[in-house]
N, C-alpha and C positions, 0 to 999 in steps of 0.2 A: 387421857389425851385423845386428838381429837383427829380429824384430815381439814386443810387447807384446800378449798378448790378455787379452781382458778379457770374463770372459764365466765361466759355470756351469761346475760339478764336480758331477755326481750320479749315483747310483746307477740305475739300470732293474731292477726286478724282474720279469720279464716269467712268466707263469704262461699252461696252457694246460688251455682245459676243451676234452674232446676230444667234442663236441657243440654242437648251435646254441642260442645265446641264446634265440630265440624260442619256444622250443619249451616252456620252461621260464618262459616270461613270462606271466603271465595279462595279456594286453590292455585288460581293462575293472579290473584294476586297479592301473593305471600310477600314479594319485594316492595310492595307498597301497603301493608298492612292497615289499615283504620278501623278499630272494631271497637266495639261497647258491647258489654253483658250487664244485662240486668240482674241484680240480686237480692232477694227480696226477704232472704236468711244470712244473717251475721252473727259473728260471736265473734269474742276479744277473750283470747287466754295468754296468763302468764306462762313466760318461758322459758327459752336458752337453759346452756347446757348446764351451767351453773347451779340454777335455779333450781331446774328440776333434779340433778342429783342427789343437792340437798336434801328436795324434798320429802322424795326419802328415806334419807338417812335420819330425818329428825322423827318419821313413825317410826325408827325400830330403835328409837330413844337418844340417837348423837346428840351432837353439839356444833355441827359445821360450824365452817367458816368460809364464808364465801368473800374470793377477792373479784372484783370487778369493775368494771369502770359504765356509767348509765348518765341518764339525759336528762334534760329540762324537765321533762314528762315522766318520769319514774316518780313521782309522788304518790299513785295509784297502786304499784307495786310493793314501794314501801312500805304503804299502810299495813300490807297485807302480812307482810315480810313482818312485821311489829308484832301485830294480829298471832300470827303464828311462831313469837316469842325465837324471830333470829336476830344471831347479834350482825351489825351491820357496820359495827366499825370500819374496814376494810373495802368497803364499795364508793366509788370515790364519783361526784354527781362532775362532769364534764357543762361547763356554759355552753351557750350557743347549740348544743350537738342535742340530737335526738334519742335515747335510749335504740338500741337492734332492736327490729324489728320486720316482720314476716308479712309477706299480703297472700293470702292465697286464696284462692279461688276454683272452684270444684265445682265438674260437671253432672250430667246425669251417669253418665258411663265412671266415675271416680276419675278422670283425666284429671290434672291440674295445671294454674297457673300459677306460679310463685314469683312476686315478686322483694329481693330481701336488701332492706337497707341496714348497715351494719353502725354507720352511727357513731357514739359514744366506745363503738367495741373497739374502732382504729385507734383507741387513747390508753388504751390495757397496759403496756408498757409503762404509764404514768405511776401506776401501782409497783412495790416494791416488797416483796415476803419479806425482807428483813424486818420489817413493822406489826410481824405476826408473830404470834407467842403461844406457847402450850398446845401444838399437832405436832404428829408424829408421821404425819403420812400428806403429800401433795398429789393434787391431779393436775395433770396440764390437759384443757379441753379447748375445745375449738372456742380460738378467740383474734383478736386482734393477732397478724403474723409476727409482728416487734416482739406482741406482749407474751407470744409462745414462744418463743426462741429466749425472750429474758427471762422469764418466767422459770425454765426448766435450768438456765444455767446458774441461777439464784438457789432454787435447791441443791442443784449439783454441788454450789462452793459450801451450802451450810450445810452438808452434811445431811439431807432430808431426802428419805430415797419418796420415789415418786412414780403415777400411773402416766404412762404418756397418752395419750387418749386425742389423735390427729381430727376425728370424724368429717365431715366435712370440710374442716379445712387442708386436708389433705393435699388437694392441688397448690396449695401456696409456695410446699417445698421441695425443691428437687433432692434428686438421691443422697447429693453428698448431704444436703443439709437432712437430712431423716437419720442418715446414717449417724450425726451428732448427736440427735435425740437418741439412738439407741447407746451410746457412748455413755449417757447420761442416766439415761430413766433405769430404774429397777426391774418396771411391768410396763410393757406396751398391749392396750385392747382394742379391737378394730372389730365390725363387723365381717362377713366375710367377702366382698366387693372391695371393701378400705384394706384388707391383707390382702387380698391379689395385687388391688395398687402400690402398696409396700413390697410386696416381692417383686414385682415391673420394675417399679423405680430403684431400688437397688440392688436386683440381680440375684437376691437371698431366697432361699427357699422359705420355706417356713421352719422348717428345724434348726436355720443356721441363723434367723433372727431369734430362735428361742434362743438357742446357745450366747446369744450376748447378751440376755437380759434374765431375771429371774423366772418370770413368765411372762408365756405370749397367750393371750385370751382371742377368741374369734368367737363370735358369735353368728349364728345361721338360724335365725330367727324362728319359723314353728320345727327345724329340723335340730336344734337344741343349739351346744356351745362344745368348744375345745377347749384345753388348756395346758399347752406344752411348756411343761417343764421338768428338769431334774432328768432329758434325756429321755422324755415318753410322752404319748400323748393322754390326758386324762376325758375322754368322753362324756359328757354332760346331756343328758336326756331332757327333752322340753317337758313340760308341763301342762298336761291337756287342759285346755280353753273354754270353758262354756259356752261363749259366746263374744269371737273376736270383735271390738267395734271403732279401736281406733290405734296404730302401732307406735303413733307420734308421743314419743320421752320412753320406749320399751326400753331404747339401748341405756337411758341415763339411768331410769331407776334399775339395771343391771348393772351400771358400773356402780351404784349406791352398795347392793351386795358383794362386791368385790371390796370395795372400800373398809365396810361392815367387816367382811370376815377379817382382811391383814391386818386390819388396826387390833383385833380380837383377837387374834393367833389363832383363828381357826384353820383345819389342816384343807388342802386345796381341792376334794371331793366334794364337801360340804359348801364353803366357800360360792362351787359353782352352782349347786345344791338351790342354794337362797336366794343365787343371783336370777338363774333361770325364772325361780317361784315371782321374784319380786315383778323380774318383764313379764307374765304370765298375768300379775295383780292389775299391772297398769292396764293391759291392752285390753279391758273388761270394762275401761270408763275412755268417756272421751275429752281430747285433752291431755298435758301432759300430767297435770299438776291438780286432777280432783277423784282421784281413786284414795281409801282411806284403810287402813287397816292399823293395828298396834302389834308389840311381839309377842301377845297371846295369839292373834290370828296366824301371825307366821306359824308361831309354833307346833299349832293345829293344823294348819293347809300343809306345812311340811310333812308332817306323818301321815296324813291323804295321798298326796301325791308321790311320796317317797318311801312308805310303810317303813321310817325310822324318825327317832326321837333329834331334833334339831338341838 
């Protein structure tokens, strides 16, 4: 058995002016903004949260399934998706609409500008789990707001417990609506910025959202992860770095290791164990979706970095 994700496919066009924004900004007049940056460095990487989850979970040998909903222009992704042997039944191509997708644009100082059109992702809802077959595990990730509300209450009625996973789309829903999702989901994971927004908006500490779901995951990026549950908190140590060079898809291919371990019955030490190792793999390549390893490598880097056997 396998997990169900349910979450974006988009592009990142990532562009770089090789200068500082500011410098170039006339300050008094920010009400009437008119400005162009020349950029004379581009790259195009595949994305969303979807996507890179998957990704992976298919180096430490799954089988995903990814549900999504994408655009005119996901032909290039496809291929790629083919390429690296996913089944794609469940990604449903939208007319007229654009696959998500990301602009962003980076200074000399790391500023950024992002601009993000979503696309094909306002169509998620179009998609229905009941059309999926043989997973044992769902994730609700950041996607269309329909498609995450239907999404999670489609698990809920089949009997499919599930990760609730807001990430940025977190703004979309107020308290009482979060407070559904936790009604729902098994495991809720947030970084730790998205669980302070969670305890904001519904008033919850962080032990009294554990206490309504099996676990609560937080991640704190080089200062490691938490993991409350069963009435304690479990400690997750990071994973030193050789050389950090890019954090964009750390959180996804950490929840790939969360996914990984429940679907496995691994016990929840370990679990965070691989998740920590896996964001540690990624943030070593840039991009979400071109770091490579197999679960010989895990198995290896885990007793490096953990002096025990995975």
């Amino acid at each position: 058995m396998t997990a169900l994700i349910c979450g974006s496919l988009a592009y990142d066009t990532i562009m770089v002016f090789p200068d500082q924004f500011d410098k170039h900004i006339l300050k008094d007049k920010l009400s009437s903004l008119n400005v162009a940056f020349l950029a004379p460095e581009m790259r195009r990487e595949f994305g969303g949260c979807a996507g890179n989850i998957a990704y992976n979970l298919k180096m430490l040998g799954e089988n995903p399934l990814i549900m999504a909903t994408v655009g005119m222009d996901f032909s290039p992704y496809s291929t790629r998706m083919r390429d690296l042997g996913y089944d794609q039944e469940h990604i449903k191509v939208i007319d007229n609409q654009y696959t998500a997708q990301a602009f962003i644009t980076t200074d000399a100082a790391e500023n950024q500008i992002t601009t993000f059109h979503p696309g094909a992702m306002n169509f998620s809802h179009n998609n229905h789990i009941e059309g999926a077959q043989n997973f044992s595990l769902g994730i609700v990730a950041p996607d269309g707001r329909q498609g995450m509300i239907q999404h999670a209450r489609e698990f809920y009625e089949n009997g499919i417990p599930y990760i609730f996973d807001p990430g940025q789309g977190l703004p979309m829903f107020s308290g009482i609506e979060i407070m559904d999702f936790f009604a729902t989901a098994k495991y809720v994971a947030a970084n730790d910025y998205e669980a302070k927004m969670l305890s904001e908006k519904t008033g919850k500490s962080m032990e009294e959202i554990a206490s309504l779901v099996e676990a609560l995951i937080v991640t704190n990026g080089e200062y490691g992860s938490a993991i409350y549950t069963g009435g304690e908190c479990i400690e997750i140590p990071p994973v030193k770095v050789n050389e950090p060079i890019d954090p964009t898809g750390c959180g996804d291919a950490y929840r790939a290791g969360l996914i990984f371990g429940i679907i496995n019955n691994l016990e929840w030490q370990k679990i965070g164990k691989l998740s920590s190792l896996l964001g540690a793999i990624k943030i070593e390549s840039q991009g979400p979706q071109n770091h490579i390893f197999n679960l010989d490598k895990i198995q290896k880097s885990y007793m490096d970095a953990f002096n025990e056997e995975f």
